[in-house]
N, CA and C atoms as a LAMMPS dump frame, in Angstrom:
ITEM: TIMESTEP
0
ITEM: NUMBER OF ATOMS
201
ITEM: BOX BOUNDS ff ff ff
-5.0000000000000000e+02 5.0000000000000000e+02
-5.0000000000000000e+02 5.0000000000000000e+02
-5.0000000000000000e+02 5.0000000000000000e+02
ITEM: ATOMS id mol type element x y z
1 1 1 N 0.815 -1.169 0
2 1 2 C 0 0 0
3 1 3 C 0.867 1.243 0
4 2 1 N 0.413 2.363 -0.41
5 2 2 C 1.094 3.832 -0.534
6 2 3 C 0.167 4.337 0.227
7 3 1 N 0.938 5.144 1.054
8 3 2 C 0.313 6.108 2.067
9 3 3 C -0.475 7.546 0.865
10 4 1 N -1.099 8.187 1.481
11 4 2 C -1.748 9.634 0.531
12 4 3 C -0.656 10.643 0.901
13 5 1 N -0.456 11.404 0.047
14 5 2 C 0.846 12.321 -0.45
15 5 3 C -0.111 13.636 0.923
16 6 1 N 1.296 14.131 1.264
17 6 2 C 0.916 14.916 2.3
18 6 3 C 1.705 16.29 1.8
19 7 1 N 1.266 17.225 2.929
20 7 2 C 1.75 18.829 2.526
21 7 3 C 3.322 18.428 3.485
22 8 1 N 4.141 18.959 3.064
23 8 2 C 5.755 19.285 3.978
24 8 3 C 5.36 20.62 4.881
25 9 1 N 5.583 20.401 5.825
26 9 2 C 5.572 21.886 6.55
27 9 3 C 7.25 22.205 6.964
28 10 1 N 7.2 23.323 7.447
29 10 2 C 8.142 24.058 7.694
30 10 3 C 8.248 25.027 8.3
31 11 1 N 8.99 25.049 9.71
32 11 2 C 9.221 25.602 11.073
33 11 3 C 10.038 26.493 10.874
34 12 1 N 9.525 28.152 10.646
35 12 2 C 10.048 29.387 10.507
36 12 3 C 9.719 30.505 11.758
37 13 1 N 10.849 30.851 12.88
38 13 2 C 10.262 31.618 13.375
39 13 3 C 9.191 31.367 14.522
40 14 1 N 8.835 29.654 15.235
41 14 2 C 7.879 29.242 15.942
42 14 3 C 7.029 28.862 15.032
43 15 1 N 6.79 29.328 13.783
44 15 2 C 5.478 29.146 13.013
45 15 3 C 5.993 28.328 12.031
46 16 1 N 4.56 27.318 11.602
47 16 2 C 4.781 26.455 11.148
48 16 3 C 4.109 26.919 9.781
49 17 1 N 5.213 26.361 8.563
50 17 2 C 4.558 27.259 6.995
51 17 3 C 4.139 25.973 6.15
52 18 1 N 3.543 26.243 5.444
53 18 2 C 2.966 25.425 4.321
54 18 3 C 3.493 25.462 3.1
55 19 1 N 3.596 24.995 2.165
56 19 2 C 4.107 25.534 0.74
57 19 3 C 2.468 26.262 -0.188
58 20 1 N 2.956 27.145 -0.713
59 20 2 C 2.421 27.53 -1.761
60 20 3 C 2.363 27.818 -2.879
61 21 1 N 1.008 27.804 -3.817
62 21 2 C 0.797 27.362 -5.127
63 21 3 C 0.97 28.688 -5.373
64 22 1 N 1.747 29.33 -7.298
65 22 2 C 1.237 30.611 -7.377
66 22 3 C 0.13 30.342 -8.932
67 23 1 N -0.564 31.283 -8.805
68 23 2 C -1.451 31.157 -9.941
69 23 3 C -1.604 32.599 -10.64
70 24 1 N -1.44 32.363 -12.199
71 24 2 C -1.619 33.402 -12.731
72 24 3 C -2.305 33.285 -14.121
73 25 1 N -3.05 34.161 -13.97
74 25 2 C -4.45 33.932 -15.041
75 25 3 C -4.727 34.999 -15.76
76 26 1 N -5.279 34.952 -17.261
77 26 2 C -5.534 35.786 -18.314
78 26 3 C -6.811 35.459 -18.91
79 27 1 N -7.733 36.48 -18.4
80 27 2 C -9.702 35.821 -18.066
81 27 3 C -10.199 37.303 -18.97
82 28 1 N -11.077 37.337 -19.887
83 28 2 C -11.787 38.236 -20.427
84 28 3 C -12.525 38.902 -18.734
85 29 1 N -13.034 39.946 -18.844
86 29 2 C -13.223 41.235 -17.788
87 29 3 C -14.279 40.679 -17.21
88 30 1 N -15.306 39.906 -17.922
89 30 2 C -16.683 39.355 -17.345
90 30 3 C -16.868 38.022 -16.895
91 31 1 N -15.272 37.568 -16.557
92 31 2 C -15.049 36.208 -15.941
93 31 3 C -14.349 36.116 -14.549
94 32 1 N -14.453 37.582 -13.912
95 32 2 C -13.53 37.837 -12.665
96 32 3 C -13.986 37.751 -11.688
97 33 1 N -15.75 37.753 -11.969
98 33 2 C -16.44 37.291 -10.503
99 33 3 C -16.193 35.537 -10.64
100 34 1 N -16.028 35.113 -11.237
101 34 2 C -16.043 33.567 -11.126
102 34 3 C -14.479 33.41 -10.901
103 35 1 N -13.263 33.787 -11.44
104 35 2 C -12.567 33.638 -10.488
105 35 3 C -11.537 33.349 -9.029
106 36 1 N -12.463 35.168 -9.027
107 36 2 C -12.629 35.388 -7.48
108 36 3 C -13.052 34.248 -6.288
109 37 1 N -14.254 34.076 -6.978
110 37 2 C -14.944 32.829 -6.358
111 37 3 C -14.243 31.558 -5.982
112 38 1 N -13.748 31.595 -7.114
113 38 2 C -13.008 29.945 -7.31
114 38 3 C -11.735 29.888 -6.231
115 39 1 N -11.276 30.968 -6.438
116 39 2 C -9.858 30.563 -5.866
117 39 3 C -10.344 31.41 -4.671
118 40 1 N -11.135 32.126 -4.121
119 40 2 C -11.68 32.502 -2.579
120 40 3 C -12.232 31.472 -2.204
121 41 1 N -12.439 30.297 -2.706
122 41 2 C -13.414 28.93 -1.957
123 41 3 C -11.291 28.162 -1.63
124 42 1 N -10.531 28.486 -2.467
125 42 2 C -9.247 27.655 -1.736
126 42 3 C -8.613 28.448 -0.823
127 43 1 N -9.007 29.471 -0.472
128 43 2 C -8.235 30.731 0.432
129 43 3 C -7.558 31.161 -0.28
130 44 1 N -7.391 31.35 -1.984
131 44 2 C -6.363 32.316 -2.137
132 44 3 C -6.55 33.411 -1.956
133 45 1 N -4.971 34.22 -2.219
134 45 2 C -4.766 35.534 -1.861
135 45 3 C -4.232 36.383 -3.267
136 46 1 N -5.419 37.531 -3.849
137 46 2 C -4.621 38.246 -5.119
138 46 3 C -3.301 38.934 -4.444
139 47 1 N -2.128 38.654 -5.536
140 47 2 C -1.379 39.412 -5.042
141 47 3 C -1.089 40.863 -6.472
142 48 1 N -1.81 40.69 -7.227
143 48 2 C -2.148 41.725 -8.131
144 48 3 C -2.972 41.451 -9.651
145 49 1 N -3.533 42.659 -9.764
146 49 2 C -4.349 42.542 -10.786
147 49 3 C -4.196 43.659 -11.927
148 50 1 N -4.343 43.628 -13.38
149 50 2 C -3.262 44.388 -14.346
150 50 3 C -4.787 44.134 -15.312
151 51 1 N -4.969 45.202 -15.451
152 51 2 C -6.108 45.909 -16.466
153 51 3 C -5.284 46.524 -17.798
154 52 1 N -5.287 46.228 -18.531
155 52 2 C -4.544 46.396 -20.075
156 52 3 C -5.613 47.672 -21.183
157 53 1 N -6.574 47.7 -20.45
158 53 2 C -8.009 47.999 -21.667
159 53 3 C -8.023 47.476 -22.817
160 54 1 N -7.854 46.265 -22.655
161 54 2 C -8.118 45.104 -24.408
162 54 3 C -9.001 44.386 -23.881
163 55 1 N -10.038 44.759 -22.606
164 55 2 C -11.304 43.828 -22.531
165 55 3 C -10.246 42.427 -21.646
166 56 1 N -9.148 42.175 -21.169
167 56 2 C -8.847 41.127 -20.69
168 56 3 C -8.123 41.487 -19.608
169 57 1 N -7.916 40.823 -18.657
170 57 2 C -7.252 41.114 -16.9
171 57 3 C -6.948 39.889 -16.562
172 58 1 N -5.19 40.097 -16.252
173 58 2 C -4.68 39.537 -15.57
174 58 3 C -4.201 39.456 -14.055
175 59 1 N -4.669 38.335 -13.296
176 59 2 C -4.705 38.101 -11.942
177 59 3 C -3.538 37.017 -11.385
178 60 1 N -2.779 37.225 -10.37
179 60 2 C -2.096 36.761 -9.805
180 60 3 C -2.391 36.517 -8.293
181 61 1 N -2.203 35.418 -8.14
182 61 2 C -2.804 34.561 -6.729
183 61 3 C -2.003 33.832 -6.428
184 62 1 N -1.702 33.77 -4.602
185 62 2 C -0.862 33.175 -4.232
186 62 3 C -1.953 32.022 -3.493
187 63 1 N -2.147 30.972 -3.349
188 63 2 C -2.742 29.397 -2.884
189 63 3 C -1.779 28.796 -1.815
190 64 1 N -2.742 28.365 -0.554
191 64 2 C -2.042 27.467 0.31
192 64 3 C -1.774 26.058 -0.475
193 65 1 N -1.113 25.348 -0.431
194 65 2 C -0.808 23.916 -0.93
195 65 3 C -2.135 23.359 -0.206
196 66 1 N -3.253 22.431 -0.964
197 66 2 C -4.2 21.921 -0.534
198 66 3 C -3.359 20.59 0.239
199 67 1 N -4.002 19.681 0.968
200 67 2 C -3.758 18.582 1.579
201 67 3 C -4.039 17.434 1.126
């Protein structure tokens, strides 16, 4: 048998860290509430968002490593 693949943690400071996913996405303007949604149901976090005015926006999200 194989055990289920687990998260590595890591002891920084007393605190214990997780690894994280980064995500970066290129969504037409009327696809940002869904998104949002999606990656706010995994706890991510935007770490910026870049409006071009060509109707498309790019989002960058940082993700806890799921379990």
């Amino acid at each position: 048998m194989v055990a289920s693949p687990r998260s590595s943690t890591r002891t920084e400071m007393a605190r214990n860290s997780k690894p994280l996913e980064r995500l970066v996405i290129d969504v037409p303007e009327n696809f940002i509430g869904i998104i949002m949604e999606t990656t706010g149901s995994r706890r991510g976090e935007m770490i910026k968002m870049s409006n071009h005015g060509s109707g498309r926006v790019r989002m960058d999200f940082k993700i806890p490593h799921a379990d």
